[in-house]
Residue, then its C-alpha position, 0 to 999 in steps of 0.5 A: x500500500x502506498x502512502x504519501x506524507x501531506x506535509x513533505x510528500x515523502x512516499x511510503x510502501x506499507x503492508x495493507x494489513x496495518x491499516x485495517x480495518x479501520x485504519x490507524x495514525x501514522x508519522x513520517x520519518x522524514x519530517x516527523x509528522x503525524x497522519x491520519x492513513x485510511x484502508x485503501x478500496x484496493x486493499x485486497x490486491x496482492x503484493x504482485x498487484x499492487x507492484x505491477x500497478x506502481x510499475x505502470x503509473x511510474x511511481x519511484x521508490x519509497x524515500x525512506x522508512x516510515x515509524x508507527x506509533x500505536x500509542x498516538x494511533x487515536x490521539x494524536x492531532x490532525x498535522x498543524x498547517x503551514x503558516x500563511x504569509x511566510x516570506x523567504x529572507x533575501x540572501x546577504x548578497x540581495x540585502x547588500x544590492x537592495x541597500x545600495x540601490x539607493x546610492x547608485x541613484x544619486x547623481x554623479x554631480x552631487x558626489x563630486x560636490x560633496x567629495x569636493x566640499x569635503x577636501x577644502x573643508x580640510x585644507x582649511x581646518x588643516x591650513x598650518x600642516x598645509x603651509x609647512x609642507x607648501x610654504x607657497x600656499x601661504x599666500x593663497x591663504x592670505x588671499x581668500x583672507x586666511x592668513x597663516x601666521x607658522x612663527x606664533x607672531x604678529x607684529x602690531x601698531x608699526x609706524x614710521x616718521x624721518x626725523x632731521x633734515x639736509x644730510x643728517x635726515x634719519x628714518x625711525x621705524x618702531x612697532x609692537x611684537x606680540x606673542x598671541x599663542x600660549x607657548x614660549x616663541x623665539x623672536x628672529x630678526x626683523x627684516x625692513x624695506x624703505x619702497x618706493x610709490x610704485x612698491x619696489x624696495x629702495x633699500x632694506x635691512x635688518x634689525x636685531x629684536x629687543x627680545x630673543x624669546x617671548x612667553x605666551x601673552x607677552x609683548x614687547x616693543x622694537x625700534x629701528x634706524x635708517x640714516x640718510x634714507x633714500x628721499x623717493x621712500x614713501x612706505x615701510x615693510x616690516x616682516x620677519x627674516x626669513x620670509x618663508x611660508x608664513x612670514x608676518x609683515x606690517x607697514 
């Protein structure tokens, strides 16, 4: 007698005999569930019968063996149905896919943008380790109004007057040199131009400051001479010596 299991289809070959005559409970042995199995109108065919019937409706071979349990041949409940509305999860491949879905649909423009803001955004957070390695950009920075001061110094409230006259006419040049940061900054020399009205340097030179070092916070105030100055100045640069990348100057 042949039985199909309702929950996994699993086929089964049993002797008619344990069916009758009112028929019995069953449990698969595949998927363990429990059936009810009914005599068969056929239940009187022989063993030779019923393998000819099998043969011509091509029925395969039993898939495995099949337990019966007496105990639960009355008592055990109908097998409990499958439930409703059960959705396959998607495989990780197909959840990676569905998640960037979305960001291949943003436009090329907007990544570009945003890739771009990022990258000024940090040249100017990051301007001073900028100008170390590319002192030249100092002056890109000073252009937008970004300054970059890498000595720690300013040079502040720089005036200049000639005072005499004929031969013994002399320039005087004073300002303040302040240290804003928190640490201790060494002082260098400062570097001054007498320009011409159209900005050329007419003569320059040096001058040592009052201070080598300043603490943080603290200001001190320079003074330089210049006898016999050239009589076409018409403006004074003072800066740090020597005027690399960020080097501070006044006029």
């Amino acid at each position: 007698m042949l039985i199909v299991c309702p929950s996994c289809a699993s086929e089964y070959t049993i002797d008619p005999a344990h069916v009758r005559p009112e028929g019995r409970t069953v449990r698969c042995a595949g998927c363990r569930t429990t059936f009810r199995v009914e005599p068969a109108a056929e239940a009187d065919l022989s063993p030779d019968d019923w393998s000819r019937l099998l043969d011509e409706a091509g029925v395969p071979p039993a898939a495995g063996a099949l337990s019966v349990d007496a105990s639960a041949a009355r008592e055990a409940p109908p097998p409990a149905p499958k439930p409703k509305g059960t959705r396959r999860l998607p495989s990780a491949a197909g959840l990676a896919a569905r998640l960037a879905s979305p960001l291949r649909r943003v436009p090329a423009s907007l990544v570009l943008a945003l890739a771009l803001a990022a990258i000024v955004t940090g040249l100017l957070a990051q301007r001073m380790a900028v100008v170390r390695l590319v002192p030249a950009t100092a002056r890109l920075y000073a252009a937008i109004g970004l300054p970059v001061n890498l000595r720690g110094l300013e040079l502040r409230a720089v005036a200049s007057q000639v005072t005499g006259t004929g031969s013994e006419l002399v320039l005087t040049v004073e300002g303040e040199i302040a240290n804003p940061s928190a640490r201790a900054v060494d002082v260098p020399q400062l570097l001054i131009a007498l320009l011409a009205g159209d900005g050329q340097a007419l003569y320059t030179w040096t001058s040592e400051p009052p201070r080598k070092s300043l603490e943080g916070g603290e200001t001190t105030r320079f003074r330089a001479r210049l006898a016999a100055p050239p009589l076409e100045g018409r403006d004074v640069l003072v800066r740090f010596a020597p005027a690399i990348g960020g080097a501070v100057a006044a006029r």
